[in-house]
Structures are given as C-alpha cells and as structure tokens.
DRENVEX-312525 format. One line per field, with one value per residue (C-alpha): residue in one letter; y, z, x. Coordinates in nm, 4 decimals. Example, Ala and Ser with C-alpha at 12.3 -4.5 7.8 and 13.67 -1.06 7.14 Angstrom:
res = A;S
north = -0.4500;-0.1060
up = 0.7800;0.7140
east = 1.2300;1.3670
***
This chain:
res = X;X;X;X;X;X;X;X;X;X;X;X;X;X;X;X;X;X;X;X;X;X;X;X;X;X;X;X;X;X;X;X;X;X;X;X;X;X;X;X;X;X;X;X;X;X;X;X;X;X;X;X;X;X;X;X;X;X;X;X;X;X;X;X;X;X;X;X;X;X;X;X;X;X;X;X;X;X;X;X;X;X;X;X;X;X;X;X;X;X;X;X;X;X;X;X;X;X;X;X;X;X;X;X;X;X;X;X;X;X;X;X;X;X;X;X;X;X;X;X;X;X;X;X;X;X;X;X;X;X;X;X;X;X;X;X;X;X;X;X;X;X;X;X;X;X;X;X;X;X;X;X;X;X;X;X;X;X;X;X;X;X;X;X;X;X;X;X;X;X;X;X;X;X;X;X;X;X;X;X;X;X;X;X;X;X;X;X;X;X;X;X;X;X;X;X;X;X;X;X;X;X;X;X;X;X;X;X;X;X;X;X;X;X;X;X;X;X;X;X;X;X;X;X;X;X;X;X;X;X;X;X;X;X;X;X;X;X;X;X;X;X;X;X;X;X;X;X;X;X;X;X;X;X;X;X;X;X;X;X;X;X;X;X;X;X;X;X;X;X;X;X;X;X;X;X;X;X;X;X;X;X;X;X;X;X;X;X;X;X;X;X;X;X;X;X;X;X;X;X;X;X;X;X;X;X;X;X;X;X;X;X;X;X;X;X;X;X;X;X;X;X;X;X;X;X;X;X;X;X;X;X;X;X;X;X;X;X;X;X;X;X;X;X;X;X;X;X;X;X;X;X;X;X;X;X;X;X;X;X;X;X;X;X;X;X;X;X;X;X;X;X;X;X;X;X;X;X;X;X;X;X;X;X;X;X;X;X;X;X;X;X;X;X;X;X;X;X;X;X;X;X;X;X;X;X;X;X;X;X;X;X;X;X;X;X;X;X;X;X;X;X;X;X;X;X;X;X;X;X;X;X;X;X;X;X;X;X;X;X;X;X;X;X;X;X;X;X;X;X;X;X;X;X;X;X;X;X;X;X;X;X;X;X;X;X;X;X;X;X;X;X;X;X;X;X;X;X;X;X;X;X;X;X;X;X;X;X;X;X;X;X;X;X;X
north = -3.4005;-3.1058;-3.2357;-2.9687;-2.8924;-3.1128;-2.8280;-2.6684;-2.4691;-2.2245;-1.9250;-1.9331;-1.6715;-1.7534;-1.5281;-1.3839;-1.0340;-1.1943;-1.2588;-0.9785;-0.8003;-1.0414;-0.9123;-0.5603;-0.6307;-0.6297;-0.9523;-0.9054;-0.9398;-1.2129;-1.3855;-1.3962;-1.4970;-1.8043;-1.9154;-1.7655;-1.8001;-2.1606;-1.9534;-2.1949;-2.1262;-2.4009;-2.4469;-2.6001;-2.9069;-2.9066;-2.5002;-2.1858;-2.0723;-1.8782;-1.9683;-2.0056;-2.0594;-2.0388;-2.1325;-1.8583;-2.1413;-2.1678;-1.8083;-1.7881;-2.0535;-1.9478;-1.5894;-1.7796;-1.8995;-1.6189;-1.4260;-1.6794;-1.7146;-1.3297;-1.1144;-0.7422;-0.8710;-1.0133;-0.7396;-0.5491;-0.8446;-0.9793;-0.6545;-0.5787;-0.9539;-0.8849;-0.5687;-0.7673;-1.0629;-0.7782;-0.6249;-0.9487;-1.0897;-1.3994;-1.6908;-1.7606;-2.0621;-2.0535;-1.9149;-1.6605;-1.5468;-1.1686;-0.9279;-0.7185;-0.3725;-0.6751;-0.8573;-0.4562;-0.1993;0.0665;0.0920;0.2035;0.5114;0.7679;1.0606;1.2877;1.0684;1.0912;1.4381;1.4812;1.2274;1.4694;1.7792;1.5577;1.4869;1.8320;1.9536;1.6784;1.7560;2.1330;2.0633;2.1958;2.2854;2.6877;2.6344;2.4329;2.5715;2.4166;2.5355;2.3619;1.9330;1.7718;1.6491;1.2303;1.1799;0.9250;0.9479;1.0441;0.8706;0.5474;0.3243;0.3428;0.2930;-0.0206;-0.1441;-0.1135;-0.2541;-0.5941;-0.5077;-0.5409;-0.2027;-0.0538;-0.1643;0.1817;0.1162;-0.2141;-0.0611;0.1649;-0.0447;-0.2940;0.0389;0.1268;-0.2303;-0.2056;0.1553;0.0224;-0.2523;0.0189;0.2585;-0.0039;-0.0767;0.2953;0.3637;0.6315;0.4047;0.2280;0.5749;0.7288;0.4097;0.4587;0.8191;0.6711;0.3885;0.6077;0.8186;0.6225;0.5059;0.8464;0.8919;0.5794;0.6686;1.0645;0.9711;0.6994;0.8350;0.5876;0.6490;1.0107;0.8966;0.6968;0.9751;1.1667;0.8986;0.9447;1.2288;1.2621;1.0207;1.0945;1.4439;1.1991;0.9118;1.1044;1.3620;1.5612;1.9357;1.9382;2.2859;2.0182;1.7347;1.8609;2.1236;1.8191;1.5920;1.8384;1.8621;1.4849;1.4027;1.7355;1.5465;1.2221;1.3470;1.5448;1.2520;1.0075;1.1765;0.8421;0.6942;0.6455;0.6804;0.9723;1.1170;0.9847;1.1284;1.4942;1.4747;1.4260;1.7151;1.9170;1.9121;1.9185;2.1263;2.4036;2.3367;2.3221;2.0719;2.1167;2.0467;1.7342;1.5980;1.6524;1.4355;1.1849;1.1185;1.1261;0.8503;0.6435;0.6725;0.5642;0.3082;0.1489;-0.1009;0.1172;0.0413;0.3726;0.6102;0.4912;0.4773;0.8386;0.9953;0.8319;1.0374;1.3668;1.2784;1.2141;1.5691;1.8021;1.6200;1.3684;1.0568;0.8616;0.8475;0.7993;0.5015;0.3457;0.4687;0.2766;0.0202;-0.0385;0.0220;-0.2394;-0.5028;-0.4481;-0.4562;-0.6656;-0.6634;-0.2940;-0.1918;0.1316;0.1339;-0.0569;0.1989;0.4631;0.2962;0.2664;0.6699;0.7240;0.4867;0.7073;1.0038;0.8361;0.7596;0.3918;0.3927;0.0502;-0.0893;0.1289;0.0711;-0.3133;-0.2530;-0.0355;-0.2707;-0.5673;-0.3761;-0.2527;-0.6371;-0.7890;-0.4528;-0.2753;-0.0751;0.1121;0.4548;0.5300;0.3297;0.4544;0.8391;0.7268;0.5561;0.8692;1.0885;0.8109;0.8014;1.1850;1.2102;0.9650;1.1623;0.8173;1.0358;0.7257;0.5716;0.8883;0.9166;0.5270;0.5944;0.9190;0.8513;0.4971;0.7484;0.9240;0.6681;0.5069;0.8557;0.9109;1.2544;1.4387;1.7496;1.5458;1.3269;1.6378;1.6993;1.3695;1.3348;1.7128;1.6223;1.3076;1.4695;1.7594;1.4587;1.2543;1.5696;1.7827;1.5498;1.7053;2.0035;1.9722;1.7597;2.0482;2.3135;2.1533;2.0965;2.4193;2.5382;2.3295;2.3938;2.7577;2.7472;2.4693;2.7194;3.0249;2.8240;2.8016;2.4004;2.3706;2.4885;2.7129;2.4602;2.2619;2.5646;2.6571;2.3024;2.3004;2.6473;2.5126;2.1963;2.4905;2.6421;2.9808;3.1248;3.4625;3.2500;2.9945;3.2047;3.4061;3.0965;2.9696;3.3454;3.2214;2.9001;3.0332;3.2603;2.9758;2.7885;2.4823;2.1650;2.1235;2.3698;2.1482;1.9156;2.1702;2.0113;1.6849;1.8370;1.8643;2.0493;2.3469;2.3281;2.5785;2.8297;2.6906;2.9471;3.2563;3.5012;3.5121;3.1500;3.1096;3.3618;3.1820;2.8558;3.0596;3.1925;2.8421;2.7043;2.9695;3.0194;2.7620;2.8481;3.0482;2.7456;2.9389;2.9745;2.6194;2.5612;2.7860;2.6363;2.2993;2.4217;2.5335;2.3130;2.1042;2.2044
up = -2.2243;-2.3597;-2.6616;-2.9895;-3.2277;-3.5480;-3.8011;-3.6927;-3.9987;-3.8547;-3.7018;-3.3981;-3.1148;-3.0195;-2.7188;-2.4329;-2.6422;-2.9551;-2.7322;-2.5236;-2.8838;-2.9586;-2.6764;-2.7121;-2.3090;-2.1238;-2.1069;-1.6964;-1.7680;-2.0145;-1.7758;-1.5007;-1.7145;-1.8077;-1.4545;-1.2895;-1.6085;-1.8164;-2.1209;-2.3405;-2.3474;-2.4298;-2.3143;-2.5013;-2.3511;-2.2754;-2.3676;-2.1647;-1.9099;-2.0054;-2.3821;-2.4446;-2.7611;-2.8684;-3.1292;-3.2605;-3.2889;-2.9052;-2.8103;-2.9837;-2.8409;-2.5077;-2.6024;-2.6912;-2.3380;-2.1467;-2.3452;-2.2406;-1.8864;-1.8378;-2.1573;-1.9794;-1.8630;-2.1673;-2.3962;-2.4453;-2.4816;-2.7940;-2.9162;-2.8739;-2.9901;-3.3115;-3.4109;-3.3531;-3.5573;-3.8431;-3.8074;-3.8257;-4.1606;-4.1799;-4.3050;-4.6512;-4.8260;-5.0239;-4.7776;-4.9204;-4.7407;-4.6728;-4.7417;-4.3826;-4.4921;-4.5517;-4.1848;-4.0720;-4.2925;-4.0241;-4.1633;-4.5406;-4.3740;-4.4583;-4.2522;-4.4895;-4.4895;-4.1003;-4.0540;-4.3054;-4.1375;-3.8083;-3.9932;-4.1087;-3.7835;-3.6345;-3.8752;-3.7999;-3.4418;-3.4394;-3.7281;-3.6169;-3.2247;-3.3274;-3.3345;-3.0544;-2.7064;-2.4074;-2.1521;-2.2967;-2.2705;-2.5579;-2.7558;-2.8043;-3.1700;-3.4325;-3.5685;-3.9184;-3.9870;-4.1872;-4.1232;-3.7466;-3.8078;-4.0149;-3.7619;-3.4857;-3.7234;-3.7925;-4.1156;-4.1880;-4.1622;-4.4592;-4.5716;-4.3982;-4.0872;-4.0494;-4.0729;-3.8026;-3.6137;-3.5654;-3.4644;-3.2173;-3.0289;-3.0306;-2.8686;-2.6175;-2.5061;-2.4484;-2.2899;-2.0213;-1.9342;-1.7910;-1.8676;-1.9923;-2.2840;-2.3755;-2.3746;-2.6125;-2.8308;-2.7489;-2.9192;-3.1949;-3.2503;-3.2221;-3.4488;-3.6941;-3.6475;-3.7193;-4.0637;-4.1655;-4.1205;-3.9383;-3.8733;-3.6612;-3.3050;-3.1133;-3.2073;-3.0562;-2.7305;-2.7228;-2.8179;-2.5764;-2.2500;-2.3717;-2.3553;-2.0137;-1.8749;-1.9931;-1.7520;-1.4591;-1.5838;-1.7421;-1.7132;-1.9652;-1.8393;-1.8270;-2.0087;-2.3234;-2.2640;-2.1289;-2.4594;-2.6803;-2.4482;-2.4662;-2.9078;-2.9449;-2.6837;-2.8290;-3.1718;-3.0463;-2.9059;-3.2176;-3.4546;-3.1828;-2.9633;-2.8760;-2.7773;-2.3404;-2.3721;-2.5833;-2.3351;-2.0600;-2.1785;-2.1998;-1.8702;-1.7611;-1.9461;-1.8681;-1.5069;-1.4670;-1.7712;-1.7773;-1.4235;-1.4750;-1.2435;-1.3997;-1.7292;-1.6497;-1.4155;-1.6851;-1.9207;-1.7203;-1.6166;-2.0332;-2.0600;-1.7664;-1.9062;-2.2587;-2.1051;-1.7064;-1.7575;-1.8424;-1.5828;-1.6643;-1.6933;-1.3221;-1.2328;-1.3459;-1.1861;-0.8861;-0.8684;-1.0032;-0.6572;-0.4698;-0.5544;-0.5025;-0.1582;-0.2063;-0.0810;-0.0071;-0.3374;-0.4525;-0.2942;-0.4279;-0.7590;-0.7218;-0.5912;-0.9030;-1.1493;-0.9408;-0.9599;-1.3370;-1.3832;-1.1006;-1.2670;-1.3179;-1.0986;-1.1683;-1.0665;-0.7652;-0.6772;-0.6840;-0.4770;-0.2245;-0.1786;-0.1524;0.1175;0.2944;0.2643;0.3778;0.7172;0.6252;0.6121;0.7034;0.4545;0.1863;0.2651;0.2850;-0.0671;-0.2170;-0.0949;-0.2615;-0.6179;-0.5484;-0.4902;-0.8186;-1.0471;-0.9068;-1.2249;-1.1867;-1.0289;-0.8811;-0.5907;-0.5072;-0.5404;-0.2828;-0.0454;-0.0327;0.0537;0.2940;0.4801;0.4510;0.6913;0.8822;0.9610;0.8327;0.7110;0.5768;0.3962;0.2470;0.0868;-0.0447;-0.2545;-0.3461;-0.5031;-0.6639;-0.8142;-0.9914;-1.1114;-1.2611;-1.4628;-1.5370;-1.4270;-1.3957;-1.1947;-0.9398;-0.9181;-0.8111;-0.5763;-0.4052;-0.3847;-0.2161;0.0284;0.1118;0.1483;0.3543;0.5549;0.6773;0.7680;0.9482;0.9978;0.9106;0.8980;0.7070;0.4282;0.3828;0.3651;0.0824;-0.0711;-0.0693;-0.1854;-0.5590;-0.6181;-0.6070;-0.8345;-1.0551;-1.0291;-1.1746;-1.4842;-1.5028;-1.4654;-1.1981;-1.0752;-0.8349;-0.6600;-0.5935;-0.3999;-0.2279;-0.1107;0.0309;0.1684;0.3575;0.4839;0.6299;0.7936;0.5954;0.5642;0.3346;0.1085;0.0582;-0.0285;-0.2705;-0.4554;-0.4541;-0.6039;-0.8780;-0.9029;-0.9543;-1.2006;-1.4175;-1.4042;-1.2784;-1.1897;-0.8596;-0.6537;-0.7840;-0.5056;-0.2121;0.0085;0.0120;0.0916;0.4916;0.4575;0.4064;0.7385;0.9122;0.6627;0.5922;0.7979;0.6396;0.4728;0.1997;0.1600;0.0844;-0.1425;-0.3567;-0.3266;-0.3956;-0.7326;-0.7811;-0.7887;-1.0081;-1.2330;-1.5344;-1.8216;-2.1397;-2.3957;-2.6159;-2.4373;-2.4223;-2.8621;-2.8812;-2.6361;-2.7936;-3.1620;-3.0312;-3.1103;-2.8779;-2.7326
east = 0.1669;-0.0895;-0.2480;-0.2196;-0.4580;-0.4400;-0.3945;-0.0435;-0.0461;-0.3149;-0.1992;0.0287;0.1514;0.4553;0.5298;0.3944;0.4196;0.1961;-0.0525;-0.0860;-0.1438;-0.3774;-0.6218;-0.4888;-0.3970;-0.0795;0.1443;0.0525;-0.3164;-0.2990;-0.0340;-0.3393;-0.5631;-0.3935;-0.3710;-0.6550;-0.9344;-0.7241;-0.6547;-0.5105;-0.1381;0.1425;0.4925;0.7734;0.9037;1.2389;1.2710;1.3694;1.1883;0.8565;0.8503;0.4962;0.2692;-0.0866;-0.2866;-0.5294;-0.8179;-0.8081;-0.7572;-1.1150;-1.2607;-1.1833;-1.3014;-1.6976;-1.6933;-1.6006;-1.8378;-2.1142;-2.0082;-1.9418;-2.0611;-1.9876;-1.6460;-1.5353;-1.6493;-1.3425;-1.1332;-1.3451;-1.3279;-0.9202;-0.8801;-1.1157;-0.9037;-0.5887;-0.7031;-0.7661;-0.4554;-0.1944;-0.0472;-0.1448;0.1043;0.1026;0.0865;0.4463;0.6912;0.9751;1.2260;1.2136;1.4563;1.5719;1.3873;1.0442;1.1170;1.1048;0.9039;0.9653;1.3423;1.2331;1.1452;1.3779;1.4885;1.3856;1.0144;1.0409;1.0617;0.7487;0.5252;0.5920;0.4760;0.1606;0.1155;0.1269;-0.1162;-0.3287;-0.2876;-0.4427;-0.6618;-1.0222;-0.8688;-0.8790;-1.2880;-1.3100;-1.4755;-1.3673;-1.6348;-1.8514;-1.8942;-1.7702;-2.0657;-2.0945;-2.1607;-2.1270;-1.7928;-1.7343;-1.4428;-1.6112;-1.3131;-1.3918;-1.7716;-1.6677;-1.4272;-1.7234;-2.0045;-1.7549;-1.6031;-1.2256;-1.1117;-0.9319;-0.5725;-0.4545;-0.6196;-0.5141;-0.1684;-0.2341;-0.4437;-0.1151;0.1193;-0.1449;-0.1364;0.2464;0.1968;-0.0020;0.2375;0.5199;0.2713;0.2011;0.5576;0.5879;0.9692;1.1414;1.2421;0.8904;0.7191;0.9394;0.9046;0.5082;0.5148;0.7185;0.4337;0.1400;0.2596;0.3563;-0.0218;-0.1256;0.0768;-0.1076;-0.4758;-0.4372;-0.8188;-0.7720;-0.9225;-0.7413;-0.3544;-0.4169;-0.5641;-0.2409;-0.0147;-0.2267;-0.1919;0.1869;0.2488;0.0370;0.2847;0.6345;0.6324;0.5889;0.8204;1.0648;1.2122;1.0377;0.9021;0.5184;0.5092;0.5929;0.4057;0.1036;0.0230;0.0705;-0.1032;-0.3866;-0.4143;-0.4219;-0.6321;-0.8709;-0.8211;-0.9287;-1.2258;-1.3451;-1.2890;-1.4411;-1.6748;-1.8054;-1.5057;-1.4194;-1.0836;-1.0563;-1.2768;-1.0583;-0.7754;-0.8659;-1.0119;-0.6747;-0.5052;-0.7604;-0.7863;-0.3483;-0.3225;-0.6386;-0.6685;-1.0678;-1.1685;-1.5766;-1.4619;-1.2365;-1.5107;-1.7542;-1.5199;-1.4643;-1.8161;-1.9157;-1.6352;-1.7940;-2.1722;-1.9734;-1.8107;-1.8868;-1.6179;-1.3053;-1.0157;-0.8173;-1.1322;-1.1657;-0.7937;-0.7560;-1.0860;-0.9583;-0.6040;-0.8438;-1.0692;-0.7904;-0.5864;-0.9323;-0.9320;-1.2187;-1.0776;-1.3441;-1.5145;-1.1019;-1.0680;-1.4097;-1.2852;-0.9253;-1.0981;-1.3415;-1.0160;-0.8363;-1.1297;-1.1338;-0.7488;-0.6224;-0.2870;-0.2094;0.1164;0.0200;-0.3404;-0.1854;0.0448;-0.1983;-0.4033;-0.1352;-0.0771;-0.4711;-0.4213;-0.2017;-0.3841;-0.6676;-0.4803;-0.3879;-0.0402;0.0517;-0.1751;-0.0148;0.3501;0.2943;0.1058;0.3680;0.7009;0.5109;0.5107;0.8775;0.9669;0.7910;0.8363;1.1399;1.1985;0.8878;0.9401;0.5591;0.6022;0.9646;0.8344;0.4901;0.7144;0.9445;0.6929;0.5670;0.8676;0.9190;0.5771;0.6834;1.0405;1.2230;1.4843;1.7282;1.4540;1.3238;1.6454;1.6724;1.3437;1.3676;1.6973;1.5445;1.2938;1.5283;1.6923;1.4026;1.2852;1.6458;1.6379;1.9743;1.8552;1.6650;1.9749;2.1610;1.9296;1.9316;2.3131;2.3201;2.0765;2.2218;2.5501;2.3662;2.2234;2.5363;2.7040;2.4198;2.0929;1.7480;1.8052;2.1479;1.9627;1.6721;1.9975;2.1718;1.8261;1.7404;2.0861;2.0618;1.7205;1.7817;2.0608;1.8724;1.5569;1.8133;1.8751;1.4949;1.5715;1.3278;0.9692;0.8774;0.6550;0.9418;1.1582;0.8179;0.7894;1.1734;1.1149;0.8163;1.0008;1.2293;0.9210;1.0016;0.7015;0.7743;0.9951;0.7052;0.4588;0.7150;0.7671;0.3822;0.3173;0.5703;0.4130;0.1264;0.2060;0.3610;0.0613;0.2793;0.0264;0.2124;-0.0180;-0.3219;-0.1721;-0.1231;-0.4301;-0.2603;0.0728;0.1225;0.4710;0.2134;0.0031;0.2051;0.1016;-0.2843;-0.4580;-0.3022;-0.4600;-0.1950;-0.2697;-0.6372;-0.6221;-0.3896;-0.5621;-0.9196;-0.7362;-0.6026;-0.9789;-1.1466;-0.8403;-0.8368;-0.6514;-0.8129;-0.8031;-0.6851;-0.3134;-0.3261;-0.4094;-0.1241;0.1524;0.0277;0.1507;0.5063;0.7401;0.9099;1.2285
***
C-alpha cells in the first residue's frame, strides 16, 4: 500500500478536476503525466473507479524535479501551479459549516447584479479599441496593470485578482472540453473573471479563445462571435502586450475575422518569439498555414503543438485533416477513428472524417459523420440538412442527396439562416457553375470566413481556371476588413 504523508491536515486535491486546476492543465494532460512522468497521485482503496487524491506537498515536490530534470518543459507548469496555489482557500484551522450561498458565492449574484457586471464588461471590452490601429504590429510592452507585474515578479496577487485568477482556471477547464455546454459555462467564468479585476489580461484571452470557438462548436453565427472574439482578444493585448496568448488569440480573429493574413502572421510570430513553448500559438498557426495552402510548414507546426501537448484531441484532430490535404489519407482516417473511439462527443473529428469520406465518394459514411457532427454542435439547421440529404440519398443516390441539399439550404439561405458559402459549395458539388459563382459573389460580399478555405476545397476545381474565379480569390487576398467595421460590429449587441 502507497505510503501518505504524515501531516494529512495540509492541503489536499481530491479529484482529477482539483488537480488539473492546480497546474492550470487539462485533467488529460495531468492524467499522462501521472503515468508517463510518476506524478504523485493516490487512489482510495476499496473506492470507485478513478477517485484520486493528492497532497499539495507532493505536487511541489514533483514540480522541483521536473524543473531540474527539464527547466524549459516544466516552466509553464510551475507557473500555472504557482497562480493556482495563490488562488485556492486554504483550510482553516476551526472548521464552520457554510451556509449554501458560502459553499457557492456565484449564487449571491443577483439578476439585477448580473446584467450590470455585463455592461462593465462591455465597456471594458471597447475601452481604448476606437484608438487602436490594426495595420500596424502590436507593440510588446511591460504591462501596466501592477497586479499582473506582481503576479509575474512572485508576489501574491491582490485579493481581486486572486478572485479572478480562480474564475479564469475554471474557464479554462470548460474551454478545453470543447462542447456546446462547457463553452457557454467558459464565457460565464471568464467573465465573471473580468468583473473581478476588468484588468486582468488573461480572462479576455479566454473570453477571446471562447468566443473563437463557440462559431465552430456551436451553433453560434460567426458574424457574433467573431466581433466579440476580436474586442477581448484587442483588450488582452493592450493590457498585456507581453503576453503569447493574448497575442495568439488575435492572430486568430484576425486572420478569419479581418481576413489579413500579414497582420495575423505578424501576431502569431510576436507570440512565438514571446513564448517558443506555447502548444496553441503553434496549434493555431498550423490551421492559419494550412488554410493559405502551406502545408508543409502546417504539418511541422502540428507536429511541434502535438510534441508539446501530446494529449490535446483537438490539436490531434487537426493534425489529422492536414494529413489529408497533404495526400495522407490513410494515416489521417486511422488518426481521426482513434479520437472518435476514446472522445466520441467531440465534433472535430466527425466534421474531418465527413469531408474525408465526401472525397473519397463514401457516400454512406459521409452521411454517418456529418450527421454525428451535428449532433455534437447541436445545430438545428444543419440537422435539417442532414436528414434531407439522407432522405434525398436512399431515394435517388448521389445525385438525389446533392438535390435535397440544395433544396433546404436555399430555403434556410431565404430566412438568412445560412451562408452563402455554404449554397456555393452545394451548387459546386452540382457542377453549376453560374450558380456557384453567384453565391461566392454573395459570400464575398458578406465577408463570410468560408472563402478563406476555397484552396483546400476540391468541389471548386471545375471552376479554378476561370476568369470569374481568380478575380474573386485575388479580391479575397488583398481585401481585409477596415478595423474600424470590425470595433463597431464588436459593440453591437448580441442577438
């Protein structure tokens, strides 16, 4: 039997959650670590399966050594783990039972309170955007925020922070679970982050990286979560300008946003000189490679993410459709079934496979996924789309499965409940060429981030040598979007 520390009235983590939190890492990562790396996690003889425990005093201690073994690799840990340690209540010496609004602060917060911490929020949001000039890089700078210079230099950040500090770990553990569900709860944690300390850089790259994924895991339009994607992750930047992920993040809005490929290759290569060892800076410069068609450097970059966050479904997954594109399709089916198997409530690999299987004129399968992918985001229009084109499949094969699919998007598209990338897409599956192009025009003209993926799309070959065409992708290239349209989508309100 494990032998336990003598003092058991030190702090304990008593779930895989706690001490995920603890490193500011995902229960995946911390899961490897204890088999892979002997991070010192307990089990409870004779208890359920995976209840676990740890004892603070060890979680240190094993911290010292992989510092001294590996300093670089172990960096961020220390660092997550220090903010952590900062951030939890410790147990007190007299024990009194708390009252349910004690056990739960978040439910003293009234409605009223609630809808006022929003409004903070939005002003914090677009406070000093209206002066900000996107062509040019964002300058690194020591941030003026003193909490976060204390926080760097080793000194227990401020009552407030702390606060936040704790809602920001939370928002990260939702964040990495990638449901419709968890990112909601994300926004809800990151904000609640902000009302604490509104100068607290981090909770806005989370709201940001929200926000950034909820339009592709949810069914929430990218006209919305883009614009507000977009302000925090400007916000995060201004009040951090040395921060990698800030950086990180508004390369990513900025590129499938402003469509200004310089200026989100500029950001992402400031959040790689800031920081070598970020898994998500790389993750996410490997998807913007992989859409402007450079897939070799893509695949080094997934690679690099992968070998710094072996656990990450998602960074798996997106290695998986680079594969593809880069003609290794085997290799990235076999890779994408294995996530489906261990994580089948994740919707990336059910969308990659669908398109997989869509090249590969594997009409059934196509169908299976696609459908799984909509079930995952919980989106009701695509839903409707699947069931016609199943329908249109068992009664008319191919070509009766691109009818009916063309037949609800256009009536989907008339209620202005769909994009006109997605019509130009079915058109071209159709091998209609005036329809396409009417509908890339109207793509276009919407500014919608699906033409940013035309050169990966091969439904459009037929029509790639066109005049019509490279005209549209030339404008497509040179036409990013005046930041000023995107300050003022970002202060709409959401609908």
């Amino acid at each position: 039997m494990e032998s336990l520390p003598q003092d058991h009235a030190e702090r304990c983590f008593d779930s895989w959650k706690e001490i995920a939190a603890f490193f500011g890492r995902d229960e995946r990562t911390v899961r490897r670590w204890e088999k892979d790396q002997a991070l010192p996690v307990h089990r409870i003889p004779g208890a359920a399966k995976g209840r676990v425990f740890a004892y603070q005093s060890e979680l240190e201690k094993w911290l010292k050594k992989a510092e001294s073994a590996r300093p670089e690799a172990a960096k961020e840990a220390a660092a997550s783990a220090a903010t952590a340690v900062a951030t939890t209540p410790q147990p007190s010496e007299a024990a009194v039972p708390a009252t349910a609004a004690e056990k739960n602060p978040r439910r003293t917060y009234s409605i009223n309170n609630w809808a006022a911490a929003l409004g903070l929020c939005a002003i914090a949001l677009m406070a000093g955007l209206v002066l900000s000039k996107r062509g040019a890089h964002w300058p690194v700078q020591t941030p003026a925020d003193p909490g976060s210079a204390a926080s760097k230099a080793g000194v227990a950040p401020s009552p407030a922070r702390a606060r936040a500090e704790d809602f920001y770990l939370q928002g990260r553990y939702y964040w990495n679970k990638r449901t419709p569900d968890d990112l909601n709860r994300a926004v809800d944690e990151f904000t609640q982050a902000i009302v604490q300390d509104p100068n607290y850089a981090e909770a806005y790259v989370g709201l940001a990286d929200s926000y950034n994924l909820l339009r592709e895991y949810s069914a929430m339009p990218e006209d919305e979560a883009y614009p507000r994607a977009y302000a925090a992750a400007s916000k995060a930047v201004e009040l951090d300008g040395t921060s990698a992920e800030a950086h990180t993040s508004l390369a990513f809005v900025t590129y499938y946003w402003n469509w200004d490929a310089a200026g989100a290759e500029r950001e992402y290569r400031a959040a790689l000189a800031l920081d070598p060892a970020s898994a998500r800076t790389h993750h996410w410069y490997a998807t913007f490679l992989f859409s402007t068609g450079r897939v070799r450097e893509a695949l080094e970059q997934i690679e690099e993410a992968r070998r710094l966050e072996p656990g990450s479904v998602a960074i798996l997954s997106d290695k998986g459709i680079i594969l593809h594109l880069a003609g290794q399709t085997d290799a990235a089916i076999a890779l994408l079934k294995g996530i489906e198997a261990e994580e089948p409530a994740f919707a990336s690999p059910h969308r990659y496979l669908a398109e997989i299987y869509f090249d590969r004129r594997q009409w059934g399968n196509y169908l299976t996924e696609w459908k799984a992918t909509a079930e995952r985001t919980r989106d009701k229009q695509e839903m409707e789309i699947v069931k016609a084109a199943e329908a249109g499949y068992a009664k008319g094969g191919y070509a009766g499965m691109l009818e009916a699919t063309v037949r609800v998007e256009s009536n989907l598209y008339e209620r202005n409940a769909l994009p006109a990338y997605s019509l130009a897409l079915a058109y071209a599956r159709l091998g209609e060429r005036a329809q396409t192009m009417r509908y890339l025009e109207t793509s276009f003209e919407r500014r919608e981030s699906g033409l940013l993926e035309l050169p990966n799309q091969p439904a459009f070959n037929f029509i790639r040598g066109d005049k019509e065409y490279t005209e549209l992708m030339r404008r497509v290239r040179t036409s990013p979007r005046p930041a000023a349209n995107s300050i003022a989508v970002a202060m709409q309100p959401a609908s």
